[in-house]
C-alpha positions in Angstrom: 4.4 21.4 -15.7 7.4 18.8 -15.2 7.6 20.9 -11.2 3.6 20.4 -10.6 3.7 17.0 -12.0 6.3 16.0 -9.6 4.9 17.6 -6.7 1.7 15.5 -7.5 3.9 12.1 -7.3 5.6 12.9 -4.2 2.6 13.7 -2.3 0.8 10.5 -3.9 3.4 8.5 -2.6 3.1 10.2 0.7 -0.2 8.8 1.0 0.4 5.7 -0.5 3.1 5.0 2.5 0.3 5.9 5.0 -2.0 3.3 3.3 0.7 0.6 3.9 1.2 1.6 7.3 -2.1 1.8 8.6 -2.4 -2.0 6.8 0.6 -3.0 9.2 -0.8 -1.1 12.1 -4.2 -3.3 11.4 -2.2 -6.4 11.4 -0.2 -5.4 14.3 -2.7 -5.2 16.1 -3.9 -8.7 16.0 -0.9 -9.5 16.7 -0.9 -7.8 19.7 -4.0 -10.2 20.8 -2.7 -13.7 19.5 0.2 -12.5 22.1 -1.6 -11.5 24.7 -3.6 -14.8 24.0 -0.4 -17.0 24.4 0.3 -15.4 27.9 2.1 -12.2 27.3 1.0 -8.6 29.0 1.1 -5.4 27.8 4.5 -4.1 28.7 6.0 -7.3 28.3 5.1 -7.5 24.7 6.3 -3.6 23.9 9.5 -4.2 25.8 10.4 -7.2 23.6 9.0 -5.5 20.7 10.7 -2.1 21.1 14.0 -3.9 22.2 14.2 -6.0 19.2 12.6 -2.6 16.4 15.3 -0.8 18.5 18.3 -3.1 17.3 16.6 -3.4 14.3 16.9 0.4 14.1 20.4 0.5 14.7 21.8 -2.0 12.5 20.1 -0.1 9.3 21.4 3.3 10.9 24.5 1.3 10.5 24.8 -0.3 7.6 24.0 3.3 6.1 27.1 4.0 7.2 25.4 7.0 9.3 28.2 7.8 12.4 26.8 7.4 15.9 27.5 11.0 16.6 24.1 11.4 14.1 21.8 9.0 15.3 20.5 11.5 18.4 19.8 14.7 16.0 21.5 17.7 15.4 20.7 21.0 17.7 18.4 21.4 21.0 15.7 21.6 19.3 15.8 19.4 16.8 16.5 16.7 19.9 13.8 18.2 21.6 11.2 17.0 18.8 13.1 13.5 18.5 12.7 12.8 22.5 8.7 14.3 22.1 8.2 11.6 19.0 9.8 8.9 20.9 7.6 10.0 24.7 4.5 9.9 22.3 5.2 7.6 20.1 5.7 5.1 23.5 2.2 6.6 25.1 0.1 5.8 22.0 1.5 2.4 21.9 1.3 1.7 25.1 -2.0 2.9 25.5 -3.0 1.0 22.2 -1.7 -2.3 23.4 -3.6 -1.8 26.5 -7.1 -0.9 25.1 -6.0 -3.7 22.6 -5.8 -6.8 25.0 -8.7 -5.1 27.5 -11.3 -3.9 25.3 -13.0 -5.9 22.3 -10.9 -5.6 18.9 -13.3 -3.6 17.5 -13.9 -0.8 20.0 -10.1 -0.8 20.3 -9.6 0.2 17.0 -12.8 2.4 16.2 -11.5 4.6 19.0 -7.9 4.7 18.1 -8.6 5.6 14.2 -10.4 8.8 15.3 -6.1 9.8 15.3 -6.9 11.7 11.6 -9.6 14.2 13.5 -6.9 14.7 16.3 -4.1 14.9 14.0 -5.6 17.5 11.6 -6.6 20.0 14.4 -3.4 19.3 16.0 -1.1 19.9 13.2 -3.7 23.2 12.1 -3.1 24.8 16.0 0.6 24.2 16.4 2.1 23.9 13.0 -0.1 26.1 11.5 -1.0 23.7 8.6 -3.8 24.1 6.4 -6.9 21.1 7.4 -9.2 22.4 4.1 -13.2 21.8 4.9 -13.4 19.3 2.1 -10.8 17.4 3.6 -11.9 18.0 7.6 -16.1 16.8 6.2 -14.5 13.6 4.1 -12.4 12.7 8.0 -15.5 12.8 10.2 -17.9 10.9 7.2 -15.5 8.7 6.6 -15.3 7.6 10.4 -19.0 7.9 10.7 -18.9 5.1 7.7 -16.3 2.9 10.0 -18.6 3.0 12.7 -21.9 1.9 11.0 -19.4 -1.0 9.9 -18.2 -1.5 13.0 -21.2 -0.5 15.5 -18.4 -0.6 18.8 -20.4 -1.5 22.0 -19.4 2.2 23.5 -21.9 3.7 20.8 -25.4 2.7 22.6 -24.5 4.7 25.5 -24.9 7.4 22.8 -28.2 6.1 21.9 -26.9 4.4 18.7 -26.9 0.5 17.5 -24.3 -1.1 18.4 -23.1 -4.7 19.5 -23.5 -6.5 22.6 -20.4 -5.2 24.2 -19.8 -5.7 27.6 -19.2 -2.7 30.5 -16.0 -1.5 30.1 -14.1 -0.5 33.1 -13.5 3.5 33.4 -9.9 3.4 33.4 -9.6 1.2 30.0 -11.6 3.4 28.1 -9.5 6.4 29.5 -6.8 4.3 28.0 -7.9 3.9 24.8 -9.2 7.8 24.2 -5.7 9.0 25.0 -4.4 6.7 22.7 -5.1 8.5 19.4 -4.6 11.8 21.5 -0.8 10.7 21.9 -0.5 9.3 18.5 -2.0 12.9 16.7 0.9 14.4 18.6 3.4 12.0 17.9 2.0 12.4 14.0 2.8 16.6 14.4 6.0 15.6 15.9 7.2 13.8 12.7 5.6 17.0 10.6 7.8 19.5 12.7 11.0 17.5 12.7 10.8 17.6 8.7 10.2 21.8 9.1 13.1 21.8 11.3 15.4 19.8 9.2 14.4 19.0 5.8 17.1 16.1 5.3 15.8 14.4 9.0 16.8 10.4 8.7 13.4 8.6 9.5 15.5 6.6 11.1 16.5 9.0 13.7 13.5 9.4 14.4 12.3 5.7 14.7 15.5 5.5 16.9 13.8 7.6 19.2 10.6 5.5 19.6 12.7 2.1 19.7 14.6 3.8 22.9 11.5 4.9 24.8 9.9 2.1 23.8 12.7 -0.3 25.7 13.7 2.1 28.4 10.1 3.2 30.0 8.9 -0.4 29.3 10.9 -1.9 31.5 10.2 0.1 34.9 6.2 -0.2 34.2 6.8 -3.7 33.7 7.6 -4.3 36.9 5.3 -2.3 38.4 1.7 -2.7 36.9 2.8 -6.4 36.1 5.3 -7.8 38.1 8.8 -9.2 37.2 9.7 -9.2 33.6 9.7 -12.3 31.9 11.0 -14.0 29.0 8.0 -15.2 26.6 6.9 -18.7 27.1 6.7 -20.8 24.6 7.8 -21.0 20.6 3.9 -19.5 20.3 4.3 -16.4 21.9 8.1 -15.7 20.9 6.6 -16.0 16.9 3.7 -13.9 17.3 6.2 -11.5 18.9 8.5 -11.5 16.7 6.1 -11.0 13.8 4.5 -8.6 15.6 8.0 -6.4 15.7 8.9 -6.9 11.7 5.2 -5.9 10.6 5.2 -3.1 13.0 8.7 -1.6 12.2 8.2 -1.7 8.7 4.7 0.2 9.2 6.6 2.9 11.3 9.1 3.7 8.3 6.0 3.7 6.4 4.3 6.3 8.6 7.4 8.7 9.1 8.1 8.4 5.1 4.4 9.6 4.7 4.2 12.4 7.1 7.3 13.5 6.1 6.1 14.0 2.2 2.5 14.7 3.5 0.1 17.1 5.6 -1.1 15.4 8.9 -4.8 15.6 8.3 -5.5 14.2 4.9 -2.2 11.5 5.3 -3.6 10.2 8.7 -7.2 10.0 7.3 -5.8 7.6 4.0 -5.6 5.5 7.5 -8.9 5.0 7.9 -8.6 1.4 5.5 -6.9 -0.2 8.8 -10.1 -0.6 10.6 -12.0 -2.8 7.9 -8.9 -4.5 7.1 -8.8 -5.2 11.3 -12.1 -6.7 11.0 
């Protein structure tokens, strides 16, 4: 009884992280338009933001006392999950910011919470976890509920109500379906690093996501927006900088969760973002 009892705790606590995070994720995501509002692009703000969770990262890896030697993983393919988190972990974001500062708030977000669906049949085909009818019915209701609450502008081309939207560009829709594609995977990554290695540091594998999340910034910076610039203004460096400390805590949050937690019903607890958002 004492074993089933605190088998039960763990995996309420597992969800209970995922109900913080998805809070911080709702947040952050606001934040991402007040500092998009105050002049900032899209790559700008996750360069800054993944440069400054990134030395966040490494100063708690740190002051664990954890050696340098451990903060890249241990074995090939161990690092091979760590470096797939942190390619994913970059494309959702990236593709969330986007859809985030191009799209209206609430289609953003109603499309990137379908991650739960994604997530359970991703983590059922390659990780072989079980994604029980009860709990795949309660995922699609439950987004069925967020979008009568919601009523996004991309539902009447379904033949649904919805809100006067306007036309959205192909390419920024694109953007914002793939996001929840990228994050389901990142979500599966986090689920096989813990079958790899029980004892995985979730702080390895935010590392991960801070690095990518500086490194492949910067080059598509430059490129889709011109010359990287500082952020202009004490406006946009706070909305920045609160956007980094809400969303790093939310990732330890998320890679706590999924770590004590199966990917469909822990990313479904995530559906409380959205109302939240609005």
């Amino acid at each position: 009884p004492d074993a089933s009892q605190s088998t039960t705790c763990w995996a309420c606590r597992g969800l209970m992280y995922m109900a913080l995070s998805a809070m911080g994720q709702a947040f952050g995501a606001l934040f991402v338009k007040f500092a998009a509002a105050s002049g900032m692009q899209c790559f700008q703000i996750l360069f800054f933001r993944g440069a400054l969770m990134w030395t966040s990262n490494i100063l708690v890896l740190h002051s664990k006392g954890s050696p340098p030697s451990k903060w890249w993983g241990r074995g090939c393919e161990h690092i091979f999950w760590l470096i797939l988190r942190g390619l994913f972990g970059f494309l959702s974001l990236a593709c969330k910011y986007w859809s985030v500062i191009h799209l209206y708030l609430a289609d953003a977000i109603s499309i990137r919470f379908t991650v739960h669906i994604f997530s359970g049949i991703f983590a059922c085909m390659l990780l072989g976890e079980s994604w029980l009818l009860a709990e795949a019915t309660s995922a699609v209701v439950g987004f069925g509920g967020i979008l009568m609450i919601v009523q996004p502008a991309w539902l009447k081309f379904l033949g649904f109500p919805a809100k006067v939207g306007p036309e959205y560009p192909i390419m920024d829709v694109t953007i914002a379906i793939l996001c929840p594609v990228f994050n389901a995977l990142g979500y599966v990554a986090i689920r096989k690093l813990k079958a790899i290695r029980a004892d995985t540091d979730p702080f390895v594998i935010i590392n991960y996501l801070g690095l990518f999340l500086t490194l492949a910034s910067l080059p598509l910076a430059r490129i889709v927006e011109g010359p990287l610039e500082l952020p202009d203004g004490f406006e946009a460096w706070g909305w920045l900088l609160t956007l980094s400390v809400t969303t790093y805590i939310s990732q330890i949050f998320v890679t706590w969760g999924l770590q004590l937690e199966r990917a469909g019903p822990a990313t479904t607890v995530t559906l409380i973002g959205v109302p939240a958002t609005m």
